[in-house]
C-alpha positions in Angstrom: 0.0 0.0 0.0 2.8 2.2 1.1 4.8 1.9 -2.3 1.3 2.7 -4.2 1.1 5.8 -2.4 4.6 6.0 -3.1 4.5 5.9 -7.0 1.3 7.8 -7.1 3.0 10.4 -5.6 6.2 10.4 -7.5 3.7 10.4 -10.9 2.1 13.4 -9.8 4.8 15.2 -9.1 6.7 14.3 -11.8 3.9 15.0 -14.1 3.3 18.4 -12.6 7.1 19.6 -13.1 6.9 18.1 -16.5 3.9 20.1 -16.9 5.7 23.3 -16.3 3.8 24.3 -12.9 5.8 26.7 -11.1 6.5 26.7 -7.7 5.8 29.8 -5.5 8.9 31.3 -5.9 8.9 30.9 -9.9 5.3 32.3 -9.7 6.6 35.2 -7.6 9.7 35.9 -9.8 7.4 35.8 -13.0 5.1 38.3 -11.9 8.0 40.8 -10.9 8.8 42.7 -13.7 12.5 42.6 -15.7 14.8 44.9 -14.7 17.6 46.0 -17.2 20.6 48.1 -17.9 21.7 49.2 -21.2 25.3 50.3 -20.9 26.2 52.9 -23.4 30.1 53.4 -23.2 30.4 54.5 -27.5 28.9 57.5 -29.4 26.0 59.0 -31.3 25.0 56.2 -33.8 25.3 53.4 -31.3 22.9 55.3 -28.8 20.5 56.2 -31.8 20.7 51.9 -32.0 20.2 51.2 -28.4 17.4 54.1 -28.0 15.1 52.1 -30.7 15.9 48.7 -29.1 14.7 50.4 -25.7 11.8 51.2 -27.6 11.0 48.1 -28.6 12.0 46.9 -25.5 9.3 48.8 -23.9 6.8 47.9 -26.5 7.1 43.9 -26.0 7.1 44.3 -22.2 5.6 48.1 -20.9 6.3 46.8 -17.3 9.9 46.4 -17.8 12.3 48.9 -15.8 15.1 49.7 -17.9 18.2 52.2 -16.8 20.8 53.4 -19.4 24.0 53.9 -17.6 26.2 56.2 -19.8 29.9 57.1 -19.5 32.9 57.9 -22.4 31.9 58.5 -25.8 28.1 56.8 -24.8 27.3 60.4 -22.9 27.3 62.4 -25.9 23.5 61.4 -26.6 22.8 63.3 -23.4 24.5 66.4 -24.2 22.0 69.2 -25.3 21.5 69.7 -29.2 23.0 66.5 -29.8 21.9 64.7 -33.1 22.1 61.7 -34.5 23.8 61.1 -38.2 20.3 62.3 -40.0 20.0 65.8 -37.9 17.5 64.2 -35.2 18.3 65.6 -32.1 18.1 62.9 -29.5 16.1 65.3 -26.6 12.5 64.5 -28.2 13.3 60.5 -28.2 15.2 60.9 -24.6 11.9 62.6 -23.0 9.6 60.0 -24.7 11.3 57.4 -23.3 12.0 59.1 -19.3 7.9 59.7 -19.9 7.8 56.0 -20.2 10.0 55.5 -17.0 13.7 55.0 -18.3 15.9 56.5 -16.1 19.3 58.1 -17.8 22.4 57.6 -15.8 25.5 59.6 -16.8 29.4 59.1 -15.7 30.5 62.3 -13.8 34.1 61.1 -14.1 33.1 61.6 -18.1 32.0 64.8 -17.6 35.5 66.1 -15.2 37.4 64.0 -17.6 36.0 65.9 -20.8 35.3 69.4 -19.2 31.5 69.4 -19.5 28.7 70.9 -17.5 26.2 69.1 -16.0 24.2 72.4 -17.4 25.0 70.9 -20.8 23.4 67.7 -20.3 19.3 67.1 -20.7 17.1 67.5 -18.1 16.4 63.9 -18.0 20.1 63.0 -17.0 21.0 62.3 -13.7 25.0 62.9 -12.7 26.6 59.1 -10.9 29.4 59.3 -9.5 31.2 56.4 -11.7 29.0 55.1 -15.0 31.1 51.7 -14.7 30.2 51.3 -11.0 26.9 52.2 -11.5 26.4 49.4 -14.4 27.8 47.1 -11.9 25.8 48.4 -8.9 22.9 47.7 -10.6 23.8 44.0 -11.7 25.0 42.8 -8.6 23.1 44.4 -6.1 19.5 45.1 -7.8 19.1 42.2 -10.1 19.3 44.3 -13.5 20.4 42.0 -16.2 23.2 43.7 -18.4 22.8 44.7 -22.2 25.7 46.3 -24.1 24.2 47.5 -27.4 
């Protein structure tokens, strides 16, 4: 009777593992939503690139909390008047984005390093300390998964 029970039991479970049911922890981690960082360290056309993936990003999952970490060359996006290669400035698409929740991140070492303001940079930027340590902040201590476009 006991070995009935037994099998019985390891066919159910079996079946309901096999059957993708998630235990209350997957469940829990499902329903939280992704969290990601797109680290921009190169210039104008690469952020023009990464700006349209965020978009579509956003599109495929609206719940998803993404932060762009910039620092080097990958700041220039956030300087005011910037433009990409076809004489879009990047403010309109920045705002648009920040609107839908995407927080911009840029390298203050970048900025004493190249002489800039933070007057220059768009509203929407917010001065780190370090873009590097903030990418890795972000991974190891809040779960963000890492994108380098």
């Amino acid at each position: 009777m006991h070995r009935l029970i037994l099998s019985m039991a390891i066919t159910v479970f079996a079946a309901s593992t096999l059957s993708g049911c998630a235990t209350p922890q997957q469940s829990a981690q499902a329903t939280q939503p992704i969290k990601a960082v797109y680290h921009l360290t190169t210039g104008i056309e690469t952020a023009a690139a990464a700006l349209n993936n965020i978009q579509n990003h956003l599109n495929a999952d609206p719940k998803a909390r993404i932060v762009v970490v910039t620092n080097g060359p990958g700041i220039d996006f956030m300087i005011q008047d910037a433009k990409d290669s076809r004489g879009r400035e990047f403010s309109s698409t920045v705002s648009t984005l920040a609107g839908r929740g995407v927080e911009f991140r840029v390298c203050n070492n970048t900025l004493v390093t190249r002489n800039i303001s933070p007057d220059k940079l768009l509203m929407e930027g917010k001065v780190v300390p370090s873009g590097v340590a903030e990418a890795a902040q972000l991974q190891a201590r809040e779960g963000f998964v890492y994108i380098k476009p």
